[in-house]
C-alpha positions as CSV (number, residue, x, y, z in Angstrom):
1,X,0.0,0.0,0.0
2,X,2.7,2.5,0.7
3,X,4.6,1.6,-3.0
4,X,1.2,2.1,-4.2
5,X,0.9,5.3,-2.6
6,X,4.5,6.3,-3.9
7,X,3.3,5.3,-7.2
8,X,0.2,7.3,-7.6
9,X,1.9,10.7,-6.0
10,X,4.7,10.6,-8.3
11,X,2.3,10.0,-11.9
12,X,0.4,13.0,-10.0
13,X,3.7,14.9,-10.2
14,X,4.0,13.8,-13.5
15,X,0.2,14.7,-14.5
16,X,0.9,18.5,-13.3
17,X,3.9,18.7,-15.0
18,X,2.3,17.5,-18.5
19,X,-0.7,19.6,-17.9
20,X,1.9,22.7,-17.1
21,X,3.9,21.9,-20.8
22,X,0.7,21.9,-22.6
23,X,-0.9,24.7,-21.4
24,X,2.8,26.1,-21.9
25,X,2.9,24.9,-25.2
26,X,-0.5,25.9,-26.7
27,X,0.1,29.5,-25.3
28,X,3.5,29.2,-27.2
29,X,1.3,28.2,-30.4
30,X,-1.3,30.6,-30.1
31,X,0.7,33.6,-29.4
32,X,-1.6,34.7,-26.1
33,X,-0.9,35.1,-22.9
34,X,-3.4,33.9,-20.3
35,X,-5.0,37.4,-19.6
36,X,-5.2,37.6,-23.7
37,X,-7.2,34.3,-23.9
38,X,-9.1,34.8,-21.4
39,X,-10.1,38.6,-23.1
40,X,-11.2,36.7,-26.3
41,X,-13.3,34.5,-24.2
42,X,-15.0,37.9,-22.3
43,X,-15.0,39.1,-26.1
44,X,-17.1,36.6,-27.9
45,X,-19.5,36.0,-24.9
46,X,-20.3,39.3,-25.5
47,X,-20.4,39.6,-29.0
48,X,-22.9,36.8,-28.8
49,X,-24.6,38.3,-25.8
50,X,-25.0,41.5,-28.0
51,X,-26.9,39.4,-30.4
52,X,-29.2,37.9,-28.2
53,X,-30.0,41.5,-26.7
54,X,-30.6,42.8,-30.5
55,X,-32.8,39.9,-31.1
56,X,-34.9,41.2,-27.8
57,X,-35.0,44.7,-28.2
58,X,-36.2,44.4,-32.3
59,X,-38.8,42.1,-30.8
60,X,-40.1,44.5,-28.0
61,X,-39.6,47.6,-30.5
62,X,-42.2,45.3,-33.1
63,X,-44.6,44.8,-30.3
64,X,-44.6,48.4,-29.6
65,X,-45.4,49.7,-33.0
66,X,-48.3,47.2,-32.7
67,X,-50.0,48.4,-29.5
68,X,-48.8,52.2,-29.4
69,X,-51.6,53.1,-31.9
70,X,-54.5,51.4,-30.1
71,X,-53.2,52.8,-26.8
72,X,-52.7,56.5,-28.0
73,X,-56.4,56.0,-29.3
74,X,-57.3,54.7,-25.7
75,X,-55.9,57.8,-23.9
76,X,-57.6,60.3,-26.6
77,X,-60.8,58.6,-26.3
78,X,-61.0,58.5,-22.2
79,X,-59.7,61.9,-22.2
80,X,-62.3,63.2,-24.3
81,X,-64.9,61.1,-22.3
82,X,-63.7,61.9,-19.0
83,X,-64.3,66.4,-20.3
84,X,-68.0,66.5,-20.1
85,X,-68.1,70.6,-21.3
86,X,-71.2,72.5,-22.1
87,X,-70.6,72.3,-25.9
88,X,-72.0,75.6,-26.9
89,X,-70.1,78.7,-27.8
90,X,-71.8,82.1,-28.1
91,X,-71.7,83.6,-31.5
92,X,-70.1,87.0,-31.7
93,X,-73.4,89.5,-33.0
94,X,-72.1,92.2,-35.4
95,X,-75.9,93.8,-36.0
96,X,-77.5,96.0,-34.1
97,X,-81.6,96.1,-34.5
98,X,-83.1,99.3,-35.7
99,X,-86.7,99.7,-34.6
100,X,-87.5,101.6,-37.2
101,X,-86.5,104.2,-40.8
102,X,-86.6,107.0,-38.5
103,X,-84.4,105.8,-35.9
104,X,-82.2,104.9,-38.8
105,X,-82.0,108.4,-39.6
106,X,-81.4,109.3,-35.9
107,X,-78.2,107.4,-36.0
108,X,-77.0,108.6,-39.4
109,X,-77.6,112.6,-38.2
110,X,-78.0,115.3,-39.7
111,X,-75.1,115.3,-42.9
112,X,-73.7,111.9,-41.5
113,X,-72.6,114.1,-38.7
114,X,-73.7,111.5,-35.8
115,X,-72.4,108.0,-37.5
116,X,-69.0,109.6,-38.1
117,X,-68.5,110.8,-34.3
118,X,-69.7,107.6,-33.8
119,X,-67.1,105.5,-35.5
120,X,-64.1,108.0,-34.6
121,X,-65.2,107.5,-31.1
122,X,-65.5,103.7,-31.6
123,X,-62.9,103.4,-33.7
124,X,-65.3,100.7,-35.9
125,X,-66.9,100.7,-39.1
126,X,-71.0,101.1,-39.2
127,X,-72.6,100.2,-42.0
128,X,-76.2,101.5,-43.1
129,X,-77.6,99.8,-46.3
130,X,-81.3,99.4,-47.6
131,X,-82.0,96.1,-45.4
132,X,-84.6,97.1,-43.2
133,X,-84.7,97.2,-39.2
134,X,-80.2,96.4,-39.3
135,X,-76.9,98.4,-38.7
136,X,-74.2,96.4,-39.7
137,X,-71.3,96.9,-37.1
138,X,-67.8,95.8,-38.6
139,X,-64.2,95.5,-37.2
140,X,-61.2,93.7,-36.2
141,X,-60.8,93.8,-33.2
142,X,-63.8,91.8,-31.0
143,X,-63.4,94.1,-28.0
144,X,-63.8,97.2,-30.2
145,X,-66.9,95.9,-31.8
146,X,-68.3,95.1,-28.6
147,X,-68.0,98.1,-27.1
148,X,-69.7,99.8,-30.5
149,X,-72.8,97.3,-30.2
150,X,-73.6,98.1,-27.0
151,X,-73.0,101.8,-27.1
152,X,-74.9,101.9,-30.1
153,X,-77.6,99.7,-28.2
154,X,-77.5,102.3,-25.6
155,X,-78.2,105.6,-27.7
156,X,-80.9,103.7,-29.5
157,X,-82.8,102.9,-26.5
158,X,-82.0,106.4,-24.8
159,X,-83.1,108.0,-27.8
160,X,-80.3,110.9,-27.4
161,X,-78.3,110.8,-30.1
162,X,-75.7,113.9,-30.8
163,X,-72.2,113.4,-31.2
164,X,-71.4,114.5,-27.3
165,X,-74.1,112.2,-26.0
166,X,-72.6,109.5,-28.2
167,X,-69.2,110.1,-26.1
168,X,-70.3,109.8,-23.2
169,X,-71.8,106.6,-23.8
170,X,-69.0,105.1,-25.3
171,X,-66.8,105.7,-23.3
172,X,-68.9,104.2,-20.1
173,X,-69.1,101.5,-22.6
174,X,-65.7,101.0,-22.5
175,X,-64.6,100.9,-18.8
176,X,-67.9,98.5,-18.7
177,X,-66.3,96.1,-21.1
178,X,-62.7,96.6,-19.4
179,X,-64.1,95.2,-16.2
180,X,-65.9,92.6,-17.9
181,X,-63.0,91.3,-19.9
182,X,-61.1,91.3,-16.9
183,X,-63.8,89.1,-15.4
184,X,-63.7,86.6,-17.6
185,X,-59.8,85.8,-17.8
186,X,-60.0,85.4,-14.1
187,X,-62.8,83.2,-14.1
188,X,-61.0,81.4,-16.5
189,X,-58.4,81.1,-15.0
190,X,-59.9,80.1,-11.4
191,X,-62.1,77.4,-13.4
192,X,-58.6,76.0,-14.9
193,X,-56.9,76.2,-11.3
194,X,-54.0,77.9,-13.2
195,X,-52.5,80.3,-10.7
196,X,-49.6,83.3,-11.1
197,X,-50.8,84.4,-14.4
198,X,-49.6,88.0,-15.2
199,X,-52.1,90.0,-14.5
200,X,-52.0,90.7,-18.3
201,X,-52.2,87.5,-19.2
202,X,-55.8,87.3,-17.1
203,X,-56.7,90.2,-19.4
204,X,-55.6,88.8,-22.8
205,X,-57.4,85.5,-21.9
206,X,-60.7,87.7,-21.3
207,X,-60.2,89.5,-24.6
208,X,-60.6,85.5,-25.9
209,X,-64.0,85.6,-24.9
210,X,-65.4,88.2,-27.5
211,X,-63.2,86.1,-30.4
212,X,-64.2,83.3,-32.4
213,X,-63.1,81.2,-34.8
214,X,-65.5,79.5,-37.5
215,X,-68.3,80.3,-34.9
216,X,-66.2,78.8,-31.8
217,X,-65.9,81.0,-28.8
218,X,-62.0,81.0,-28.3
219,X,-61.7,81.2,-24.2
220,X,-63.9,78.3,-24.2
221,X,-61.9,76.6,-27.1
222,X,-58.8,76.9,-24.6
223,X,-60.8,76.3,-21.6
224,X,-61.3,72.7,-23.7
225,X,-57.3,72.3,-24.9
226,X,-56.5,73.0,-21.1
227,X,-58.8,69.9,-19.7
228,X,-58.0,67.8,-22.5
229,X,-54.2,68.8,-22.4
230,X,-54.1,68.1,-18.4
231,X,-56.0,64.4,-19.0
232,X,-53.6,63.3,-22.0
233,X,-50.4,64.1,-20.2
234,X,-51.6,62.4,-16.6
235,X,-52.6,59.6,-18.9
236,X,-48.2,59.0,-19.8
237,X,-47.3,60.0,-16.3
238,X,-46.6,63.7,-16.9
239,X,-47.3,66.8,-15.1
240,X,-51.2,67.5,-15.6
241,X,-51.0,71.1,-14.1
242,X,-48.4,72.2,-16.5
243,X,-49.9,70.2,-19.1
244,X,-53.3,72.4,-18.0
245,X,-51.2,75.9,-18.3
246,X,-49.5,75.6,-21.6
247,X,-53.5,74.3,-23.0
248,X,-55.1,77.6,-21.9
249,X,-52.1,79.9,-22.8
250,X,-51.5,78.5,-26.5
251,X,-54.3,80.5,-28.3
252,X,-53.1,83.6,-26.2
253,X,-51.7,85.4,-29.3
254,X,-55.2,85.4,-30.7
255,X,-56.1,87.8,-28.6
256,X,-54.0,90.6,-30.1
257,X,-53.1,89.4,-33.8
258,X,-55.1,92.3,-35.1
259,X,-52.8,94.8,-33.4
260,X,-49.2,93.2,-33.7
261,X,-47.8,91.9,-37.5
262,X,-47.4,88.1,-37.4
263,X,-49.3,84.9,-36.5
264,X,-50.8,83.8,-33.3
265,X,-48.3,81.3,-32.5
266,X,-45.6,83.5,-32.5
267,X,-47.2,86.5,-30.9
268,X,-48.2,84.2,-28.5
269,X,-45.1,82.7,-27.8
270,X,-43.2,86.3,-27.1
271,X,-46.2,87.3,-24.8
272,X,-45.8,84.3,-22.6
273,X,-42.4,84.7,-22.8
274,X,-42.6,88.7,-21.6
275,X,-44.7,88.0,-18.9
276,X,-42.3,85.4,-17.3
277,X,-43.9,82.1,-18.3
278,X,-42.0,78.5,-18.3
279,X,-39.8,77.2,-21.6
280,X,-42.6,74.6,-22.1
281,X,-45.6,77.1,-22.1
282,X,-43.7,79.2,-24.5
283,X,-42.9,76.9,-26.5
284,X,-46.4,75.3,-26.5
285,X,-47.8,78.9,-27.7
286,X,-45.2,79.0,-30.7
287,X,-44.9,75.4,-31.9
288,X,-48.5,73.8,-31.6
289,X,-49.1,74.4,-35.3
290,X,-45.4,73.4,-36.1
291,X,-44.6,77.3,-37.3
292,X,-41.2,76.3,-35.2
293,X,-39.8,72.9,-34.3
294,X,-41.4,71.5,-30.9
295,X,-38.8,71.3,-27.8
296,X,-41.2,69.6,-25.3
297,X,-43.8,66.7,-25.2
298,X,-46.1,68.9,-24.0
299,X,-46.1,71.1,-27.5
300,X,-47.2,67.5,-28.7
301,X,-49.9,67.0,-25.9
302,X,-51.3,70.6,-27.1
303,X,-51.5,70.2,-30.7
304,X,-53.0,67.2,-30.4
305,X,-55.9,68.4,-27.7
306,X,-56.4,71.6,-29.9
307,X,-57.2,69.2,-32.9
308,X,-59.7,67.3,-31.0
309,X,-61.2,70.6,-29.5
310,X,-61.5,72.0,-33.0
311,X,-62.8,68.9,-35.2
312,X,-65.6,67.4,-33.0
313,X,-68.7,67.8,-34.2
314,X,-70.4,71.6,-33.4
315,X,-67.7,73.0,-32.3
316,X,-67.1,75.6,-35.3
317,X,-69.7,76.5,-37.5
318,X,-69.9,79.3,-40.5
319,X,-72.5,80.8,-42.5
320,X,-75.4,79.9,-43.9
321,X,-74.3,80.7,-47.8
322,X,-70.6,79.7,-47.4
323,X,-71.7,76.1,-45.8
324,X,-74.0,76.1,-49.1
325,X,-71.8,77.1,-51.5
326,X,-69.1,74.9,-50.0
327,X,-71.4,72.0,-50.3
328,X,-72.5,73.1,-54.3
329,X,-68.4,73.1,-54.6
330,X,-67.9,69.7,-53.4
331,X,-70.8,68.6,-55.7
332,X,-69.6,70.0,-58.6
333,X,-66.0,68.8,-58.4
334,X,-66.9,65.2,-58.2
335,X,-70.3,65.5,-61.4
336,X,-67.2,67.3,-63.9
337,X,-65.1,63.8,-63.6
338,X,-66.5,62.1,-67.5
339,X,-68.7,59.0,-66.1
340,X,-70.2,60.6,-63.0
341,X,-73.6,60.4,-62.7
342,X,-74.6,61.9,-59.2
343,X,-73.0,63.3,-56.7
344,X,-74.4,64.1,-52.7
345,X,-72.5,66.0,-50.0
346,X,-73.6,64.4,-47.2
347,X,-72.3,64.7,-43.5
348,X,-72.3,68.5,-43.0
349,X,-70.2,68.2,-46.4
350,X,-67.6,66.2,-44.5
351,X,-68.3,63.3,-47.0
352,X,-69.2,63.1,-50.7
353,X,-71.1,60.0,-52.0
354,X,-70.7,59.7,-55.7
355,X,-72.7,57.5,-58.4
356,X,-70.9,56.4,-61.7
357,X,-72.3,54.9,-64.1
358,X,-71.5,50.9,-64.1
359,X,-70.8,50.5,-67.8
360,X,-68.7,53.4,-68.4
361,X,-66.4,52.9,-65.2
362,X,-64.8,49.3,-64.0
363,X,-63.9,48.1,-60.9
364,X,-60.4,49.7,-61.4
365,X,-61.2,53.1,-62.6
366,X,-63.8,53.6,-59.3
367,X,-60.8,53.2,-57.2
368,X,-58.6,56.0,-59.8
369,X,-61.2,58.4,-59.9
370,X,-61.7,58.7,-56.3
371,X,-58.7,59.3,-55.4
372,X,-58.4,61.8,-58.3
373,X,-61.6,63.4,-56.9
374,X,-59.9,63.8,-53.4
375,X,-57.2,64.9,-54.8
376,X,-59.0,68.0,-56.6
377,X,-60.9,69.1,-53.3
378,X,-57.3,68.8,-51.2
379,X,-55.8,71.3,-54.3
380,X,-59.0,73.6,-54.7
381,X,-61.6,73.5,-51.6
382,X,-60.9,75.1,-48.2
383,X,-62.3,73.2,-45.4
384,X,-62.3,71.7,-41.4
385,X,-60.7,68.2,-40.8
386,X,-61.2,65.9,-44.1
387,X,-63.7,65.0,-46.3
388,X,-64.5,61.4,-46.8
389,X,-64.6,60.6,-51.0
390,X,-67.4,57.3,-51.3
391,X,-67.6,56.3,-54.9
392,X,-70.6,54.1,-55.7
393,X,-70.8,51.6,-58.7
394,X,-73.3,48.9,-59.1
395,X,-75.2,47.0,-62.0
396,X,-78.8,47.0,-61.6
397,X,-80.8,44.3,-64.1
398,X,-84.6,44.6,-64.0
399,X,-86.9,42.0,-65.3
400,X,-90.6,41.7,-65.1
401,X,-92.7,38.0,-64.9
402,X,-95.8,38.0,-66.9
């Protein structure tokens, strides 16, 4: 037993010598030392490792793209649920009722002596034509108009008109509608909860209330982006209240475009910016019709609650004989196409339905000539959100049993 013990310590020896020349020897061979091998291991782990993590991140990206769409839907929709608003706007009256030709006369004076103190005081234009029992009141500027309507409301009822009586009234008028307008921006801004708003701003977002825009009353256009705006962003985790802030304030500009050269967005964005408002509200003012590139997500949040606020249904209306001759427009663009045989605008003229004529026009021309027919209203018609192109073709065979 001990010769066998001998025996097996010195082949031991002899194993970790052998094991010590080969290892020796295949480092000789390969040209690496041990901290170089073991590198090239560490290497191609992780070049395989990088592989595998590829493989994952392509697979979560795919999934992504496929559920990103039906969630942004899901946040839009609950938003838009979740805002239960009194949809009406009040439409901004630019006639004054005349109770009668003599009146009329009243107002025009004696040589036009009475309207014309009455627009220099005003600083509007008043329009007296043949239709009977109406003054037309016309300007830019919303607060200027209503401060002529009801002055001119005023001396009609009184029944005093001379051009120092007309003075006096106008310009009680106008310290009434000050007060007012500075009313409203505060009780729009208490109903928002936005608080440490320039005390100019307050006043700007009260001028917003005698402005509209295809019939929609602008302060309660942004009193909508501000809700909607505040929902959308707590929906991603972001900060609602901000969110809220930079929805109210991003029409601001609207509220003096007819004074200072330049468009809304921009005016907008310097006000907020003069008055001391955060990088995201400004930029929210100035980017959310993409007049300058977009630095924040909540620019994004913004422009997408001021396209809901503007395209649901009732929210902007227009006259009687533009919506009519917008609709005899549509019409006629898709009957001048060879083939057509009807044409409806249906939908509040958000959708045309067009008839062809089944022998003249295959399967593969309907689907050419409406999109040629969309195409022609994109280039020539003017008009809210889209208009839905349905062309129509069917064979109809008619036979009578006697």
């Amino acid at each position: 037993m001990n010769e066998r013990e001998r025996s097996l310590a010195e082949k031991d020896k002899q194993l970790g010598e052998l094991v010590a020349e080969q290892n020796a020897e295949l480092l000789r061979i390969a040209e690496l030392s041990m901290d170089d091998a073991r590198q090239m291991i560490l290497t191609r782990v992780e070049k395989e490792m990088d592989k595998v993590t590829a493989q994952l991140v392509d697979r979560r990206l795919q999934e992504a793209q496929e559920n990103c769409e039906v969630q942004s839907r899901e946040i839009l929709v609950g938003a838009i649920q979740r805002y239960a608003a009194d949809h009406t706007c009040d439409r901004t009256v630019s006639t004054v009722v005349i109770p009668s030709d003599d009146m009329k006369g009243r107002v025009i004076g004696r040589e036009g002596r009475n309207i014309r103190s009455f627009e220099k005081a005003t600083g509007v234009d008043v329009i007296v034509d043949d239709t009977p029992g109406v003054v037309v009141v016309s300007a830019f500027d919303p607060v200027r108009r209503e401060v002529a309507r009801r002055a001119l409301e005023r001396l009609i009822q009184d029944g005093r008109i001379h051009p120092t009586r007309i003075e006096e009234v106008v310009s009680a008028t106008e310290q009434e509608v000050t007060k007012q307008v500075q009313q409203h921006g505060k009780d729009a801004a208490v109903e928002a909860n936005v608080r440490g708003l320039h005390n100019k701003l307050i006043g700007l977002l009260g001028r917003l209330y005698f402005r509209t825009s295809y019939g929609q009353n602008m302060l309660k256009h942004s009193m909508e982006v501000a809700f909607l705006s505040q929902m959308i962003a707590e929906e991603i985790g972001l900060n609602g209240t901000l969110a809220r802030r930079c929805g109210l304030l991003h029409d601001i500009g609207k509220a003096v475009d007819h004074e200072v050269e330049g468009g809304h967005p921009q005016i907008g964005a310097d006000l907020c910016k003069r008055y001391g408002e955060k990088p995201e509200v400004i930029n929210a003012a100035g980017a959310h019709h993409g007049d300058i590139e977009a630095t924040s997500i909540y620019t994004a949040i913004v422009s997408a609650a001021d396209a809901v606020s503007a395209s649901r249904p009732g929210a902007r209306r227009e006259s009687l004989e533009r919506y009519i001759k917008r609709l005899q427009q549509l019409e006629g663009i898709a009957t001048s196409f060879e083939g057509v045989s009807q044409a409806y605008a249906i939908q509040a003229g958000r959708e045309v339905r067009v008839m062809v004529d089944a022998s003249n026009v295959d399967d593969r021309l309907s689907a050419k000539m409406a999109h040629d027919i969309a195409k022609r209203v994109e280039d020539e018609m003017e008009y809210p959100g889209e208009v839905k192109v349905t062309l129509v073709r069917e064979v109809r065979c008619i036979e009578y049993a006697r």
